[in-house]
Every structure is written in C-alpha cells, then in structure tokens.
Kinemage of the C-alpha trace (Angstrom):
@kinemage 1
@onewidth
@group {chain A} dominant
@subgroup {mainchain}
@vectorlist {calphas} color= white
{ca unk a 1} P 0.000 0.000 0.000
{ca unk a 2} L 0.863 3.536 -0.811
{ca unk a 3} L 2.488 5.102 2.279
{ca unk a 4} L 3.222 9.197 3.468
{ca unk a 5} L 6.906 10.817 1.237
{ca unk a 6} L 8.916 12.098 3.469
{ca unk a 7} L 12.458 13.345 1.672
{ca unk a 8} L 15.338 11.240 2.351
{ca unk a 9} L 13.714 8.480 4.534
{ca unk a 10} L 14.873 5.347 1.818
{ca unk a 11} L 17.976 6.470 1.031
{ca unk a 12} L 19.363 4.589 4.599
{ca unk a 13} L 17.409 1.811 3.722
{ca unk a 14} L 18.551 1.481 -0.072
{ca unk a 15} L 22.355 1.742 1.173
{ca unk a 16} L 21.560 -1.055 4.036
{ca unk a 17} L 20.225 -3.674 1.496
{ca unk a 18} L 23.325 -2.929 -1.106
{ca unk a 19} L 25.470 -3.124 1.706
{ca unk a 20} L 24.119 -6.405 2.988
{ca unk a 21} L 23.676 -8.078 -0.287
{ca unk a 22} L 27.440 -7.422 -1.127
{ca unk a 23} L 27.980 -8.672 2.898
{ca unk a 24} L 25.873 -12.291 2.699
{ca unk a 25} L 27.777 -12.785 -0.894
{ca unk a 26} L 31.204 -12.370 0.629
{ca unk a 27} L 29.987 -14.478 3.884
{ca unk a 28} L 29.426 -17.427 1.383
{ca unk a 29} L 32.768 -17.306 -0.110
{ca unk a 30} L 34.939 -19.149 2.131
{ca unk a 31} L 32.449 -21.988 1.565
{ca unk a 32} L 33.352 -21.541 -2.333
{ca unk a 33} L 36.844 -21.900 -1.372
{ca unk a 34} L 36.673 -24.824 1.258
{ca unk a 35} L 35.108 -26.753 -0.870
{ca unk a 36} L 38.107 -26.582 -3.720
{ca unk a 37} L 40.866 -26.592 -0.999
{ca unk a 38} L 39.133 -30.031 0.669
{ca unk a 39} L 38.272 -31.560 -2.181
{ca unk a 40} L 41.366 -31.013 -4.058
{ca unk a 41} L 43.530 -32.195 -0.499
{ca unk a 42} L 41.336 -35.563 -0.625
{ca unk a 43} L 42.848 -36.362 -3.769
{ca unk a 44} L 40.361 -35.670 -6.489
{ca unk a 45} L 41.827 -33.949 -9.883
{ca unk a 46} L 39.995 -31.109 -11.356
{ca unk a 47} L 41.017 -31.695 -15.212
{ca unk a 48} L 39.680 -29.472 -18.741
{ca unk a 49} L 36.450 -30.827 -18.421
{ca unk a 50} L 35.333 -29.816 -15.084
{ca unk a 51} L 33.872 -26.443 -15.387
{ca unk a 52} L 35.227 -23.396 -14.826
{ca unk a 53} L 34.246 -19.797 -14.029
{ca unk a 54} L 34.626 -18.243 -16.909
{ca unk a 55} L 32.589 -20.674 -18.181
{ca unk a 56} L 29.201 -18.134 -17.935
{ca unk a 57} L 29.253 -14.619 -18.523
{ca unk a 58} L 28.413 -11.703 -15.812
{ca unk a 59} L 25.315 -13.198 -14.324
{ca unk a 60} L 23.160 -10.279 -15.606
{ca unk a 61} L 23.422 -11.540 -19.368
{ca unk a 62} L 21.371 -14.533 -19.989
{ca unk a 63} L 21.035 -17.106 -22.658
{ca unk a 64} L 24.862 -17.333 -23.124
{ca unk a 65} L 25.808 -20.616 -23.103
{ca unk a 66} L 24.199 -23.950 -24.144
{ca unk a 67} L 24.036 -27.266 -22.694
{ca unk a 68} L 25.107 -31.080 -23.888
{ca unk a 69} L 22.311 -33.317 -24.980
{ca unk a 70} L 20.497 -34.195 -21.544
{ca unk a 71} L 21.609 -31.568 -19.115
{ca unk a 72} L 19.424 -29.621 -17.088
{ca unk a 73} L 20.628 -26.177 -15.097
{ca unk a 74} L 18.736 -24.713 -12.500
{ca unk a 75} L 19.201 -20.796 -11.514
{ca unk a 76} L 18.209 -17.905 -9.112
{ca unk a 77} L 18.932 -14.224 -9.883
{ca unk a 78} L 17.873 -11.339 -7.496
{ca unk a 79} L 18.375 -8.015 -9.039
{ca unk a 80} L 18.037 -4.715 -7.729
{ca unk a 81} L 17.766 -1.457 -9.268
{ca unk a 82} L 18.412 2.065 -7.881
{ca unk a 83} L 16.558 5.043 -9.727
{ca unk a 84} L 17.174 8.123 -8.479
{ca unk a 85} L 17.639 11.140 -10.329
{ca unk a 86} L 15.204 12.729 -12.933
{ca unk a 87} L 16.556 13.403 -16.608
{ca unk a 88} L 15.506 15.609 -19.432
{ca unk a 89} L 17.003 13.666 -22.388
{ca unk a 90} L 20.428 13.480 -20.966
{ca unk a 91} L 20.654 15.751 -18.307
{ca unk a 92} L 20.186 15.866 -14.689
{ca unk a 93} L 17.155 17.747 -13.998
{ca unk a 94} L 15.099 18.693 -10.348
{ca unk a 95} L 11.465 18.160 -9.622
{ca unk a 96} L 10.502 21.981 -9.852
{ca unk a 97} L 11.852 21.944 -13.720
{ca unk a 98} L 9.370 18.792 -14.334
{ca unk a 99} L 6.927 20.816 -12.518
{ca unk a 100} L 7.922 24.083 -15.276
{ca unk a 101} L 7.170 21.606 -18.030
{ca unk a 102} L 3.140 21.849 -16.656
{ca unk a 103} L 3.452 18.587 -14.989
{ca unk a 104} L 1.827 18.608 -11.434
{ca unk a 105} L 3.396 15.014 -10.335
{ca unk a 106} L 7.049 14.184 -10.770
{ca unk a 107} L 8.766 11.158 -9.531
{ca unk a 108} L 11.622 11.430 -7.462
{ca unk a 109} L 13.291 7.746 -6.851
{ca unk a 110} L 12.152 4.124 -7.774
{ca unk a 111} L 13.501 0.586 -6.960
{ca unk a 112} L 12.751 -3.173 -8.297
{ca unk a 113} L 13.993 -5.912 -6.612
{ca unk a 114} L 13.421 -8.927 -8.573
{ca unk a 115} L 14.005 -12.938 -7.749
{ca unk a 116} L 14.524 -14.947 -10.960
{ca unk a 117} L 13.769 -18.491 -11.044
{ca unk a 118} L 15.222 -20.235 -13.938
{ca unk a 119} L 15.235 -24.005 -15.480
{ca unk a 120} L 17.048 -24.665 -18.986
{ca unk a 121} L 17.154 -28.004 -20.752
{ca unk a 122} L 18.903 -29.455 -23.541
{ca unk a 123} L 17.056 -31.985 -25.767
{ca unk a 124} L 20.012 -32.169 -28.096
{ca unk a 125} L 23.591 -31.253 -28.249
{ca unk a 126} L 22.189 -28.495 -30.543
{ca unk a 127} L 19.719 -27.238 -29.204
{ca unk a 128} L 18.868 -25.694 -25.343
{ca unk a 129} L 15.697 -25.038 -23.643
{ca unk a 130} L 15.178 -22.055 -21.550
{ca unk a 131} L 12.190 -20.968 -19.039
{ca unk a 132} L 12.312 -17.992 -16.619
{ca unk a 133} L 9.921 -16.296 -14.553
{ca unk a 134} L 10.326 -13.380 -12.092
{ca unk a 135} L 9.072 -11.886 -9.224
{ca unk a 136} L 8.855 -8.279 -8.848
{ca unk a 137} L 8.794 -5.271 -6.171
{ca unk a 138} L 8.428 -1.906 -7.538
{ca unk a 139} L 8.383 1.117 -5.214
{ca unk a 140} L 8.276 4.906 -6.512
{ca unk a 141} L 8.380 7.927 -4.593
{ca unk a 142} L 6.358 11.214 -6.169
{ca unk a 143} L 6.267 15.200 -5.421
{ca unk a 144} L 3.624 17.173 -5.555
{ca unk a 145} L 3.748 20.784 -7.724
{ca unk a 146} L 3.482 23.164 -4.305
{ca unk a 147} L 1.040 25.115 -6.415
{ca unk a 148} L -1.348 22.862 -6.192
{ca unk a 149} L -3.176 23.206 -3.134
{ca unk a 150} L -6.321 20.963 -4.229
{ca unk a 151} L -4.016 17.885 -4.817
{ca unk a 152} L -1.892 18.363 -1.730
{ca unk a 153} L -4.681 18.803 0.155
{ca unk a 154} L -6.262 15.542 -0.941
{ca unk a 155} L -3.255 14.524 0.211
{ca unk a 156} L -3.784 15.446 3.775
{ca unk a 157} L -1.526 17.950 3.225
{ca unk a 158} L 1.845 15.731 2.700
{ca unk a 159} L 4.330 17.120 0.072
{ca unk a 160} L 4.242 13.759 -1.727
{ca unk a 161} L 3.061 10.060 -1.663
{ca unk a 162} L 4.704 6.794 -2.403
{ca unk a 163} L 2.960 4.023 -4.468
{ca unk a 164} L 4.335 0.069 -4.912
{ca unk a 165} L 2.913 -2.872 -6.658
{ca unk a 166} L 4.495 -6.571 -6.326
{ca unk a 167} L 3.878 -9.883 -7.948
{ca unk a 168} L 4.697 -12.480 -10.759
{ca unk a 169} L 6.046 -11.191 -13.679
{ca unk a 170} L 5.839 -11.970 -17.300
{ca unk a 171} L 7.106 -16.175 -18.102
{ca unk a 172} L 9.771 -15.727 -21.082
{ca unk a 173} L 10.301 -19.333 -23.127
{ca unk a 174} L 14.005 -19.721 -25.363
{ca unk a 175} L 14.993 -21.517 -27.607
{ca unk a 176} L 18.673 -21.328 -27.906
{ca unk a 177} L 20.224 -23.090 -31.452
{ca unk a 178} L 24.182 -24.189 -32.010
{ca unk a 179} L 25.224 -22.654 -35.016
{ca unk a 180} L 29.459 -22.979 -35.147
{ca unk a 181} L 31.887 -24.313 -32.790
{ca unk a 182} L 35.159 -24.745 -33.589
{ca unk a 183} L 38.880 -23.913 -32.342
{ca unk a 184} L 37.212 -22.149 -29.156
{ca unk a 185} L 35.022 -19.892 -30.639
{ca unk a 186} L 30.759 -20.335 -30.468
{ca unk a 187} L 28.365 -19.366 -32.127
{ca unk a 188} L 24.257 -19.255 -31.026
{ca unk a 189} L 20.929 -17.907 -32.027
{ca unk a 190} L 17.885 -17.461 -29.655
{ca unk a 191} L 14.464 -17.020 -30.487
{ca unk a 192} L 11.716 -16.789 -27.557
{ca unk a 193} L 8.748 -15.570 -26.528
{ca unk a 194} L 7.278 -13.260 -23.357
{ca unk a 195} L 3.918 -14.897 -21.952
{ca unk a 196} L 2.094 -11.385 -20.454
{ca unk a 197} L 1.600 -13.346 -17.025
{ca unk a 198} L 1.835 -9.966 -15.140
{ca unk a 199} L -0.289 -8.057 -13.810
{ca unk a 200} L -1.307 -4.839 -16.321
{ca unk a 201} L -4.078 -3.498 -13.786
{ca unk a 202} L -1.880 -2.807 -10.615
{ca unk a 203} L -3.336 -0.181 -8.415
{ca unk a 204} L -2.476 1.845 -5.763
{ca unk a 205} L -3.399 4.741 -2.772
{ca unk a 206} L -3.259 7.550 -5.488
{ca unk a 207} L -4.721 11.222 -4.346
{ca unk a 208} L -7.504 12.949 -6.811
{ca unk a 209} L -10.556 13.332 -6.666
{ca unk a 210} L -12.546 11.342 -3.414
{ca unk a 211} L -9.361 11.507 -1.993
{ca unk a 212} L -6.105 9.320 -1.353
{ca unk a 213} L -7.909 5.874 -2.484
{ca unk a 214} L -6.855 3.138 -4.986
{ca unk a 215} L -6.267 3.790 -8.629
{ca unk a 216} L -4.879 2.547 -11.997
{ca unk a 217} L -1.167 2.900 -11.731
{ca unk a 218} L 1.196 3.985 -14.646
{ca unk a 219} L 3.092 1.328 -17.054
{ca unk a 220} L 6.452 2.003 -15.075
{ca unk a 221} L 4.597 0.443 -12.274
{ca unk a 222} L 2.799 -2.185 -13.916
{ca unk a 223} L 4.449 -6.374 -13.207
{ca unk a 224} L 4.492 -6.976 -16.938
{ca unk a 225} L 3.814 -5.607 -20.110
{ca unk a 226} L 0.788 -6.855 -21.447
{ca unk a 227} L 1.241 -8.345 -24.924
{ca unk a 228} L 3.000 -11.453 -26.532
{ca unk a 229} L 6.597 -10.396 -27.167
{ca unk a 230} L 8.955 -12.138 -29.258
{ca unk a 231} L 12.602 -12.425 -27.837
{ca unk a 232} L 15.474 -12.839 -30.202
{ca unk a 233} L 18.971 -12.710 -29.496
{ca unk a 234} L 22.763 -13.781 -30.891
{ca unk a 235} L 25.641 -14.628 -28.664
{ca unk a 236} L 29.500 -15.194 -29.661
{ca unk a 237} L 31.920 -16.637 -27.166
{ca unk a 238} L 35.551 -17.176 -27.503
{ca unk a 239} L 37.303 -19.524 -24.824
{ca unk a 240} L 41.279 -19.568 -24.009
{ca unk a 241} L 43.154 -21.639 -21.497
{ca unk a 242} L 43.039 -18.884 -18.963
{ca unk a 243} L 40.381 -16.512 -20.622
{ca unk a 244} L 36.750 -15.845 -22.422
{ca unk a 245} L 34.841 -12.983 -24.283
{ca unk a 246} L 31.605 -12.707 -25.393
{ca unk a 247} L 29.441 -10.436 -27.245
{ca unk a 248} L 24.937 -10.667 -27.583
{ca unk a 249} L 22.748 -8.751 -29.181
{ca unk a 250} L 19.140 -9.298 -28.374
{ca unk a 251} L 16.001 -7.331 -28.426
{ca unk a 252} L 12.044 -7.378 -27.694
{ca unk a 253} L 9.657 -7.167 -29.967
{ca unk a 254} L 5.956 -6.084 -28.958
{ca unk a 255} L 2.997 -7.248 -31.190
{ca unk a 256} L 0.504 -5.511 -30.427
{ca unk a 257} L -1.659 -2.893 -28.016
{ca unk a 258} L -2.387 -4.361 -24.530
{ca unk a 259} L -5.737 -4.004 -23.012
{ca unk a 260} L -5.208 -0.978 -21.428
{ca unk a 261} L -4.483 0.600 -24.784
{ca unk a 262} L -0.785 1.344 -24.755
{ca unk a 263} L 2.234 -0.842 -25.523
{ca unk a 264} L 5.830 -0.946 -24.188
{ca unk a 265} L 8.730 0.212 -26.513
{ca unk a 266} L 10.862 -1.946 -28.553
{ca unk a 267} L 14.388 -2.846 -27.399
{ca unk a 268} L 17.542 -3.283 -28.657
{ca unk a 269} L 20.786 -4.171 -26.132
{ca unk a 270} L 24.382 -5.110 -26.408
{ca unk a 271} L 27.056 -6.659 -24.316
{ca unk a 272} L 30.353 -7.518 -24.352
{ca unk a 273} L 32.426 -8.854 -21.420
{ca unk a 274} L 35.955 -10.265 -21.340
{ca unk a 275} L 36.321 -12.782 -17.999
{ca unk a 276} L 39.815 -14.044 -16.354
{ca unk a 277} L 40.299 -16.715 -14.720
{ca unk a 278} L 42.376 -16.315 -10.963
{ca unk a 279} L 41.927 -19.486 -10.127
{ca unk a 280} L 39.969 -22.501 -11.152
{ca unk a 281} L 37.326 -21.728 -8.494
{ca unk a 282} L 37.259 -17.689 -9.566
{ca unk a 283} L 36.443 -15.498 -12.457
{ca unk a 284} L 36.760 -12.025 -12.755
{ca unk a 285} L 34.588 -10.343 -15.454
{ca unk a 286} L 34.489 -6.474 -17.291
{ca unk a 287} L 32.200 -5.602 -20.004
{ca unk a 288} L 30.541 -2.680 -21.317
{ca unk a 289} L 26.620 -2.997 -22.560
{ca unk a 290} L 23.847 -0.612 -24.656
{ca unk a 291} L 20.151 -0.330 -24.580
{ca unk a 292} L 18.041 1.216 -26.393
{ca unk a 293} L 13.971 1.405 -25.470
{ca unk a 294} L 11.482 3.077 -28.256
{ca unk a 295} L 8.580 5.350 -26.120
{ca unk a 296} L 5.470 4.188 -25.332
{ca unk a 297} L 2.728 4.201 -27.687
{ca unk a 298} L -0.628 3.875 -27.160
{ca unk a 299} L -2.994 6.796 -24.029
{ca unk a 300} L -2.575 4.634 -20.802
{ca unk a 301} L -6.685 3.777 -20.376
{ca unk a 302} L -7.602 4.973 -16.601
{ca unk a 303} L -4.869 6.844 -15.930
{ca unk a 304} L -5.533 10.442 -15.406
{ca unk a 305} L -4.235 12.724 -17.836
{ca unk a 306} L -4.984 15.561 -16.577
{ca unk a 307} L -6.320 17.244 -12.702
{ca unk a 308} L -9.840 17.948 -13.100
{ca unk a 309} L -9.095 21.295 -10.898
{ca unk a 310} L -6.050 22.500 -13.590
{ca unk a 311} L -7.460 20.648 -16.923
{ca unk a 312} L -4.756 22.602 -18.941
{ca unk a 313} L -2.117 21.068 -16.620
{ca unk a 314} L -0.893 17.281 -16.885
{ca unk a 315} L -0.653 14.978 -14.243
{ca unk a 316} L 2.191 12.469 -13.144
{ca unk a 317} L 5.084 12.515 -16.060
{ca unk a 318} L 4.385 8.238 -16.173
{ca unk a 319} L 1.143 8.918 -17.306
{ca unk a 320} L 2.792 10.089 -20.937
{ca unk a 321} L 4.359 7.719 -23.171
{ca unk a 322} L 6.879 10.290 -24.977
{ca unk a 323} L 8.805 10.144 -21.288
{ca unk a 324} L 9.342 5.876 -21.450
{ca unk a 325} L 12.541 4.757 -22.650
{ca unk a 326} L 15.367 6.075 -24.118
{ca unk a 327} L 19.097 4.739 -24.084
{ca unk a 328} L 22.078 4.055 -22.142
{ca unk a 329} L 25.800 2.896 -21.826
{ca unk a 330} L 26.840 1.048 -18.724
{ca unk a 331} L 30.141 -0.298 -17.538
{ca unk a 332} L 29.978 -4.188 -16.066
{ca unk a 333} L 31.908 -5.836 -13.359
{ca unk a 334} L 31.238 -9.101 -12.182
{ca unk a 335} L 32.544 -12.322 -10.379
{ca unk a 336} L 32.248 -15.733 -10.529
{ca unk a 337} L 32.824 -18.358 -8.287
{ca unk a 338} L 32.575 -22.289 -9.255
{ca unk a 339} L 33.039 -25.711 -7.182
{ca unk a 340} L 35.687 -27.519 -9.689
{ca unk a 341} L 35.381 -30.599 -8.505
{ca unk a 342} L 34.178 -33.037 -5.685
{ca unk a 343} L 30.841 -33.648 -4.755
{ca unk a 344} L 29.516 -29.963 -5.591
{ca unk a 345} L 31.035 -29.887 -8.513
{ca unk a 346} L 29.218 -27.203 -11.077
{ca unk a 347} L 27.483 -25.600 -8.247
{ca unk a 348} L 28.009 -21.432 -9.305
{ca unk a 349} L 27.664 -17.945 -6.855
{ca unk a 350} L 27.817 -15.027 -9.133
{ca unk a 351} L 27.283 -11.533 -8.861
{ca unk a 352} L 27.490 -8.272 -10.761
{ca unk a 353} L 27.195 -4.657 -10.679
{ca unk a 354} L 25.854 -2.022 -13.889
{ca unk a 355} L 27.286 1.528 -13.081
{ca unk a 356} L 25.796 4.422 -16.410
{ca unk a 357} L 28.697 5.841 -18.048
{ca unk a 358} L 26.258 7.913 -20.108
{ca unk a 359} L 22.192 8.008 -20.585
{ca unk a 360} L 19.738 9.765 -22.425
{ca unk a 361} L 16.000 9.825 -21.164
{ca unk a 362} L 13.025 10.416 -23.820
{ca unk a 363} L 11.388 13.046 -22.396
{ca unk a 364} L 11.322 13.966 -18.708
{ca unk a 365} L 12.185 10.050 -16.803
{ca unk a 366} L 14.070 8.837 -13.820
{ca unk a 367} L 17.712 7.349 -14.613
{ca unk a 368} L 19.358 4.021 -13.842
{ca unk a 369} L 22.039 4.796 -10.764
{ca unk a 370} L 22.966 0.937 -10.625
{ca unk a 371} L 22.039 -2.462 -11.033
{ca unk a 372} L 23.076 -5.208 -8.640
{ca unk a 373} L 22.743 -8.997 -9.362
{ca unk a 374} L 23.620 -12.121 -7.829
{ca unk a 375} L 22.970 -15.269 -8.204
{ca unk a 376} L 23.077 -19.051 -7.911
{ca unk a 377} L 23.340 -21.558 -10.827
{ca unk a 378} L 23.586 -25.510 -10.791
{ca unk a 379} L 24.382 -27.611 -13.786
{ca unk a 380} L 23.665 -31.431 -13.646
C-alpha cells in the first residue's frame, strides 16, 4: 500500500540492502573456497572438463551458453535497481523543472527488486531449452507541484506520496540453437517468446478526486507488459586456457496494443564482457553494454491525464508515453565463483554490478544509478 513521502527516509534503507547483499555474498565465499581446498587435499583432480568460471558470462546476461544433450541447469537471480535522479534527455534535472514543463506530479526515486527463477534443458547437443519467470517489487516515490493546493490537500496535506505494486512477472520461453563451434570460438541464435503473465491493472493509494484511495497505476509500475513479445537474441563466445569474451545482441519485440491501450517500446541491447580466470574456483569479469527502449505508444486507459481542478495542466510525467525509454551505456563488473570438482562440482555464486557511463532519457524520466545482481546456478 501507498504510504506518506517524506524526503530522504529510503535512502538509509537502499544503502543497508546494497550493503548487505554485497555482505551475505562475501559471507558465502569461504564456503566456495573450502570446498576446492578439501576436495582437491582428498585427492580428487579437477582436469579441462570440469567447469570453470569463466565458463558463464556476468550473471546479468542470460542465454549465453548452451548445454550437452540431456543436461538440465537450475538458476536464481535477485536483481536490484536504484533510480534516483530525474533526466531531461540526458541531463540531470530537479522536480521543480518537471513541474515548469506543466506537470503537477514528478517522480523522485524508484527501486525493483526482482528474484529470478530459472530451469534450462537441452534436448540435443544443438539445441537448449530455456524458461524464466520473475518476481517483482516496484516502489516509486512522487512530489507534488506546491502550487497545487487541491491535490496536496487531498493529500492530507503531505508534500508527496509513495505508491508500490508486487507480484509475478511476465514467463519468457528460449529456444537457444548451435550454429558454429570450432577452435574455441561459439556461435548461437535465440528465439523466444514473453507470456504477459503480469499483472497490467496494478493499483495503488493515489490522491484525486474522493481523496487518497486506490487507482490505476502507470506502465512504469505495472508487473508486466501486457502483450505477446517475441525475444530474439545472438551470442558469440571465444574460450582460451586462462580466458573468455563474449558479445549478444538481443532485443524485444511487442505485437501488439495491450488491453489498457498502450504498448511498451521496442528494445535493442548489447554486451560484451571479457572474464579471467584467478583461479579454477574464480572469475573475474568487465564488459561494457547498450540499450536502447522506443517510447510508449498507445494513451494509458484509466490513468488520469490531466487534474480535473487544472485541466490545462498534466498529471504524473508516467502517465505520458513520450517520457518511457530512451538509451544508455553502462560499464559491467562481475565475479564468478565455481566448485571444480568433488561432490559440488558445477554448483556457481555469481554476482554483478551495472554503473551508467552515459544516458539519455526520452522526455522527462528517472535514470538508472545501478544495477546489482547475484545469483546461484547448478548444472547437472
């Protein structure tokens, strides 16, 4: 439920859960290590067919490696993003400017968390399955234009409000297809699709009219996006003895208008990452990535456009689709950690962080800050 903005009260609280992510990852470490010191002491060899770290890339990119006939992999991501400064295209802009442009909400900070469960199967050397499904927790903090004294005092006179939404997310099914291997270099296709599973109709304690009751929240708050989306993607890795790099390219695809009239932009990304191996438990990983998101199309059905006591002003700057998506650079670093050998062999604890170099908002939009991810994998 929607609960009273005060200024500055998550930023303590956003620090405390980076800060204790990055702590529980580096408390399960020595485990990581024990295992390959014990196992290796005991007499078991870890030769070139025992996997190693850089054998995935930063645990952010997915669909980047395929399986041998009969495998199965089990996974768990949890990502969080911090979003926390408002842009104009690519600059830094303050509340009172989106409140200039005639809007009479702005947003001021957002987070997701999301938990990833993931299963992939392969049927055929060729040829890997891939299912994920998340579950997401989306919390965005909003200002009120001080001008308008109808709104805030709907509000019970509080400078701001604070809505969230949480749930399942939308199922995405992959097909990823062999297309060269040789001398260390591989080559794959993906084609999948996104299954709308998630919610569309999220609402929230939103002040208007009758007060500070429940309401249609915007697409940036929505679980899922509300139309079949086909997911296609490329990947090229090159392995050395001590050494990989990769490179995908994979995008999203909307077909059509959702039932709440609008649809999500298109998108384009790109990574490429470069991973060392320290040791044969331990992989260190850099990599730069792109994204690109088309605007919104579509007039967000009940979602007000416009107060009823200022008609010629607009509302919240989510309610408009020319301020969704827009594009960014972002540098990569990563780790990952892998039990060689012994009887937890293949088990994986990975983690990485996405710090902007550059961005560039369509329209008036909140920015990325960072992106954390971690997460467990387990081939068998």
């Amino acid at each position: 439920m929607g609960s009273p903005y005060e200024p500055g009260a998550n930023d303590a609280p956003l620090s405390n859960k980076f800060l204790y992510l990055s702590m529980k990852l580096i408390s399960l470490l020595p485990l990581f290590l024990g295992l390959s010191i014990n196992t290796s002491s005991a007499g078991n060899h870890c030769d070139h067919l025992n996997p190693r770290g850089d054998d995935h890339a930063p645990i952010s990119i997915m669909g980047d490696h395929i399986h041998s006939a009969g495998d199965w992999m089990l996974s768990y991501r949890y990502m969080f993003m911090q979003m926390d400064d408002l842009y104009s295209g690519s600059s830094k802009i303050s509340p009172g400017q989106a409140f200039g442009a005639n809007y009479t909400v702005s947003p001021t900070s957002m987070t997701m968390d999301m938990h990833m469960l993931g299963v992939m199967y392969a049927p055929s050397d060729r040829v890997t399955l891939m299912a994920m499904l998340p579950y997401i927790d989306l919390e965005m903090d909003h200002m009120i234009f001080p001008g308008a004294a109808p709104l805030l005092a709907l509000n019970g006179g509080r400078p701001g409000f604070t809505t969230q939404s949480n749930g399942i997310g939308d199922l995405k099914l992959t097909s990823l297809i062999s297309i060269f291997q040789q001398d260390g270099h591989h080559l794959h296709g993906g084609i999948g699709f996104s299954i709308p599973t998630g919610s569309i109709s999220e609402q929230d304690l939103i002040p208007g009219p009758g007060g500070l009751i429940p309401r249609q929240l915007p697409a940036a708050m929505q679980l899922g996006s509300g139309t079949f989306d086909i997911l296609p993607s490329l990947t090229w890795v090159r392995k050395s003895e001590k050494w990989s790099a990769g490179a995908q390219m994979r995008g999203v695809i909307r077909t059509h208008t959702n039932y709440h009239d609008y649809r999500l932009g298109d998108q384009v990304g790109v990574d490429a990452w470069a991973s060392w191996n320290a040791s044969e438990w331990c992989a260190l990983s850099a990599g730069i990535g792109y994204l690109w998101e088309d605007e919104l199309s579509g007039v967000q059905s009940d979602v007000s456009l416009n107060p009823p006591f200022a008609p010629t002003r607009r509302t919240v700057t989510t309610a408009f689709g020319e301020n969704y998506g827009g594009q960014r650079i972002e540098a990569i670093v990563g780790a990952n950690f892998v039990v060689p050998c012994g009887p937890l062999i293949g088990h994986r604890l990975a983690f990485d962080v996405r710090l902007p170099l550059w961005q560039d908002r369509n329209g008036i939009s909140l920015g990325t800050n960072y992106t954390l991810t971690a997460g467990w994998q387990y081939a068998f």
